[in-house]
C-alpha positions in Angstrom: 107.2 -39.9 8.7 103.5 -40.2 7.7 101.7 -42.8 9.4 98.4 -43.6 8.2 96.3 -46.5 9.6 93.8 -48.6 7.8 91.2 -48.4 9.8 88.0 -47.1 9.0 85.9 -44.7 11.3 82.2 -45.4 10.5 80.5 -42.6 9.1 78.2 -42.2 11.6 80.5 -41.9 14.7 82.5 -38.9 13.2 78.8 -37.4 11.5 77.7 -37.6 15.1 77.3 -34.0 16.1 75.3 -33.5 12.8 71.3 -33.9 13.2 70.4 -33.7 9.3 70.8 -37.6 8.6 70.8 -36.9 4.9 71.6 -40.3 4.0 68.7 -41.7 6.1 66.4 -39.2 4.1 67.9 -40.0 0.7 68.4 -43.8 0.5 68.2 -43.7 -2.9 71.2 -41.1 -3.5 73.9 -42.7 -5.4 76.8 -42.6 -3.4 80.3 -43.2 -4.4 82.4 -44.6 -1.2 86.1 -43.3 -0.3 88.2 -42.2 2.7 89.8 -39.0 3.9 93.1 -39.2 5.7 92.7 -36.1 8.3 94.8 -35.8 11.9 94.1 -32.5 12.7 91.0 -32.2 15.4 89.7 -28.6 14.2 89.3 -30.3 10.6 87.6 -33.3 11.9 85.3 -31.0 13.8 84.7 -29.3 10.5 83.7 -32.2 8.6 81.7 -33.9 11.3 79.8 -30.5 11.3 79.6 -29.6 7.6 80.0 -32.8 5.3 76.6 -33.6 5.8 74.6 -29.7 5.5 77.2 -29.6 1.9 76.1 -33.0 0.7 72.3 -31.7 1.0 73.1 -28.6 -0.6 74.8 -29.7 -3.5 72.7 -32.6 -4.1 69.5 -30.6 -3.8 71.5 -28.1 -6.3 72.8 -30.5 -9.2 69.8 -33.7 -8.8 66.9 -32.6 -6.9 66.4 -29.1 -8.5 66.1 -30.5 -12.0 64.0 -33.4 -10.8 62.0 -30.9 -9.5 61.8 -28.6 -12.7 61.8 -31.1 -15.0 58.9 -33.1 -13.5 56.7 -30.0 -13.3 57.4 -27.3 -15.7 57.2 -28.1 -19.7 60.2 -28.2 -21.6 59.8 -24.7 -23.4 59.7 -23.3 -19.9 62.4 -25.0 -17.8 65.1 -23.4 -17.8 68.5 -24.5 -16.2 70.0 -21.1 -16.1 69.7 -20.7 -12.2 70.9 -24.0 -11.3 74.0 -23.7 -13.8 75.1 -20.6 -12.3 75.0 -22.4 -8.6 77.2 -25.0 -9.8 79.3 -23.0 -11.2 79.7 -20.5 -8.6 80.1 -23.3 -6.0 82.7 -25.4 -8.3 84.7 -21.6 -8.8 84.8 -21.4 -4.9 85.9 -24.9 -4.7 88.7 -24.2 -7.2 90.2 -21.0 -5.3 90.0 -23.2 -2.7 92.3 -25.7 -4.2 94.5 -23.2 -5.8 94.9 -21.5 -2.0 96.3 -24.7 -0.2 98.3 -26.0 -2.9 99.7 -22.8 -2.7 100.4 -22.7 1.0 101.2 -26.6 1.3 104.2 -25.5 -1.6 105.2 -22.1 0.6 104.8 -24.5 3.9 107.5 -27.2 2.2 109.6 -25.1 0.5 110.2 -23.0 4.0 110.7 -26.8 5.2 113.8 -27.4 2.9 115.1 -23.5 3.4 115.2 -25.2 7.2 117.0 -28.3 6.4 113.8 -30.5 7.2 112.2 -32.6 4.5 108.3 -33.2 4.2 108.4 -36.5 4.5 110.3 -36.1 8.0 106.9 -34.6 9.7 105.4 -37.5 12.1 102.2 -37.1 11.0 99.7 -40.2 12.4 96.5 -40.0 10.4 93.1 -41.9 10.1 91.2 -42.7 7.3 87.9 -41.3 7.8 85.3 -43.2 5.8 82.5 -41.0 3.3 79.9 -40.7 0.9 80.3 -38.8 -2.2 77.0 -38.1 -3.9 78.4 -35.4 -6.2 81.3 -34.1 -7.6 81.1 -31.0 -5.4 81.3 -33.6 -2.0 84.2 -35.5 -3.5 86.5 -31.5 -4.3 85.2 -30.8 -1.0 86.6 -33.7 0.7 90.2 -33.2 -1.3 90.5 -29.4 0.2 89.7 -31.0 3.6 92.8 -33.4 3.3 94.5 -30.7 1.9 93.6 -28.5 4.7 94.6 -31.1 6.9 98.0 -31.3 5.6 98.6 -27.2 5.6 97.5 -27.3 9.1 100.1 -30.2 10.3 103.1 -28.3 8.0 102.2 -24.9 9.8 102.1 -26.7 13.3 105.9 -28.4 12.3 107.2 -24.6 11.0 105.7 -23.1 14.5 107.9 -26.3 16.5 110.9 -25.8 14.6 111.0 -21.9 15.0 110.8 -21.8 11.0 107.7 -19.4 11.4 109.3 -16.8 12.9 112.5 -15.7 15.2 110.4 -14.6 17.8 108.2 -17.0 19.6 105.0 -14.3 20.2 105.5 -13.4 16.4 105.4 -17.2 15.5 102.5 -17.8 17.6 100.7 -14.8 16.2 101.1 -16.2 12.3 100.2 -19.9 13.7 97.1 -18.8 15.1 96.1 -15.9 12.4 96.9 -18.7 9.9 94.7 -21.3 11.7 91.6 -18.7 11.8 92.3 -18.3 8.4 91.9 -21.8 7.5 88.9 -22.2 9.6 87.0 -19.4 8.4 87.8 -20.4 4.1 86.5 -24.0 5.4 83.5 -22.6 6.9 82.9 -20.6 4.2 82.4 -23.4 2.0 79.3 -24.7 3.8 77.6 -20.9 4.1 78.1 -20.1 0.7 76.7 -23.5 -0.6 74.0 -22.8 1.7 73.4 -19.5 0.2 72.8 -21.2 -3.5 71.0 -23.8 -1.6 68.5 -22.0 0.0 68.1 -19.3 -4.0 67.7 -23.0 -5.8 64.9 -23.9 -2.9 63.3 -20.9 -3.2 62.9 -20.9 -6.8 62.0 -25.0 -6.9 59.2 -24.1 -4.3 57.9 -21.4 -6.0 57.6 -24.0 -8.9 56.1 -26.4 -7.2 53.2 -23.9 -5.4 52.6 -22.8 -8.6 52.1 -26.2 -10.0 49.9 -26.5 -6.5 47.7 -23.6 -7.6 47.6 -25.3 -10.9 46.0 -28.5 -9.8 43.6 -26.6 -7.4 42.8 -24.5 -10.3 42.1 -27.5 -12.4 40.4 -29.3 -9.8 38.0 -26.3 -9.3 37.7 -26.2 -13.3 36.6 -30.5 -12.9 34.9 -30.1 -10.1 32.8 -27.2 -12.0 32.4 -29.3 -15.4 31.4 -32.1 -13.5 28.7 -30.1 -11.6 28.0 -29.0 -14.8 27.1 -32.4 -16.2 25.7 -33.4 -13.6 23.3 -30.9 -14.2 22.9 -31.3 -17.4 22.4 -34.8 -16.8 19.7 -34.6 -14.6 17.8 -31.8 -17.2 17.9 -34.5 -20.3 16.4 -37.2 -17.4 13.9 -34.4 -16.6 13.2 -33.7 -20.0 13.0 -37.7 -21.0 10.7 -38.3 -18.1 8.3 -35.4 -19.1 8.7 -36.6 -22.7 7.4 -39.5 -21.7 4.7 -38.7 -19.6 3.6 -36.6 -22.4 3.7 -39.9 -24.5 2.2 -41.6 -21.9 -1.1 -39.4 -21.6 -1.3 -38.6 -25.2 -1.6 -42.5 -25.5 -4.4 -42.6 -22.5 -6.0 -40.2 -24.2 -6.0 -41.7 -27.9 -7.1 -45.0 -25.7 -10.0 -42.9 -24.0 -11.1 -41.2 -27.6 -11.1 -44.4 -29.4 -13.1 -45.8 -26.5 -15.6 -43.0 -26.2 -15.8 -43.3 -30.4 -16.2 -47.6 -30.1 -18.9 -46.9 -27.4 -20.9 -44.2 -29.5 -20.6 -46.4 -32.3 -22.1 -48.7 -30.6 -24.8 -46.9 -29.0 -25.7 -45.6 -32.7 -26.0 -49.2 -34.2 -28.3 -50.3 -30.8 -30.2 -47.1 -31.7 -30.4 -47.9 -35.6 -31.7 -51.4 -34.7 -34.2 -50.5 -32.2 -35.8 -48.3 -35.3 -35.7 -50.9 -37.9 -37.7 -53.4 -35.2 -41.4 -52.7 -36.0 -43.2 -53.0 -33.0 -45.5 -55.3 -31.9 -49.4 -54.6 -31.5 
């Protein structure tokens, strides 16, 4: 029978052979805690290798990218067309997923029954494996691991029991094919979240150089208009200054006239009252 433990695995000791450290990088990403039951090594391996890459992909997908376009494109121009399509390709790939194991979990126990075993007979001694959900992409992805996990231990029971096939080479054969199988749809969830990754990067950085161009534009376009007034500035204190040194020597001048005019004033009284003196004999 199934024998899970309670014990928690700290996520960094089975994210260990994974050198992204979202979580360190993203402190501020809501994260919604949980455990996956999982006994079979090859899917551990998987998820110490992948959770971390598909976290970052679908986070940057469904929170970042719309931060990102929101924050520097104006409303009649962001448009969520790009990002919509990722999420929906990734939750369709997700769903096949889901639809494939449940499938092969069913074929797995129902070929348990036709050989007189029950499910609940398969000694199966798993560890919950504590994570991080930070979107709803992480938390399917998490499920299909489990569910993976349980194909894998059925498939390794049928092989035991000789329910895979008469022949031991044939049954070894399907074990195997059907373990590369497995490991290749898993793998395949982290490349093609990737690929939408690295078309919704692509398009958010092209955003954001263009909004770089547009603030080097503008800051050429300040930097000009303050020149500009600048230099206009220093033309009206030109002009003021000559203004008023034009003020200032028409003003010495009206000072030197009326002093020339007060002198020969003077000089023509002195002159008229010499005259009027009769002299003496």
């Amino acid at each position: 029978m199934a024998q899970p433990t309670p014990k928690l695995i700290p996520i960094a000791k089975w994210m260990k052979k994974s050198s992204m450290h979202f979580f360190e990088r993203n402190p501020s990403a809501l994260a919604a805690p949980g455990f996956v039951p999982l006994c079979n090594q090859m899917v551990l391996d998987i998820m110490a290798t992948g959770f971390e890459p598909f976290s970052r992909d679908t986070y940057y997908i469904t929170c970042r990218a719309r931060m990102i376009l929101s924050n520097n494109l104006k409303s009649d121009v962001y448009q969520e067309d790009e990002v919509f399509k990722a999420e929906t390709a990734i939750n369709t790939h997700l769903d096949r997923l889901h639809n494939y194991f449940d499938t092969r979990i069913a074929q797995g126990e129902q070929k348990l029954e036709l050989g007189g075993f029950g499910s609940d007979e398969i000694q199966r001694l798993v560890t919950n494996y504590e994570t991080r959900s930070v979107t709803n992409a992480v938390t399917q992805y998490l499920e299909i691991l489990a569910k993976a996990d349980l194909y894998l231990t059925i498939l390794h029971y049928l092989w035991v029991t000789s329910e895979l096939s008469d022949s031991p080479d044939e049954a070894m054969r399907v074990k195997l094919n059907t373990e590369r199988e497995v490991r290749q749809n898993l793998f395949g969830i982290g490349r093609f979240s990737s690929q939408h990754f690295r078309n919704i990067q692509r398009i958010c950085n092209g955003v954001l150089d263009e909004r770089q161009k547009d603030r080097e534009r503008q800051s050429e376009r300040d930097k000009a208009k303050a020149a500009e007034r600048v230099k206009r500035q220093e033309e009206e204190k030109a002009q003021r200054q000559a203004a008023a040194e034009q003020r200032r020597n028409e003003s010495r001048e009206k000072r030197k006239s009326a002093k020339t005019q007060a002198i020969s004033t003077a000089q023509s009284d002195m002159d008229s009252l010499s005259a009027a003196i009769p002299a003496t004999a």
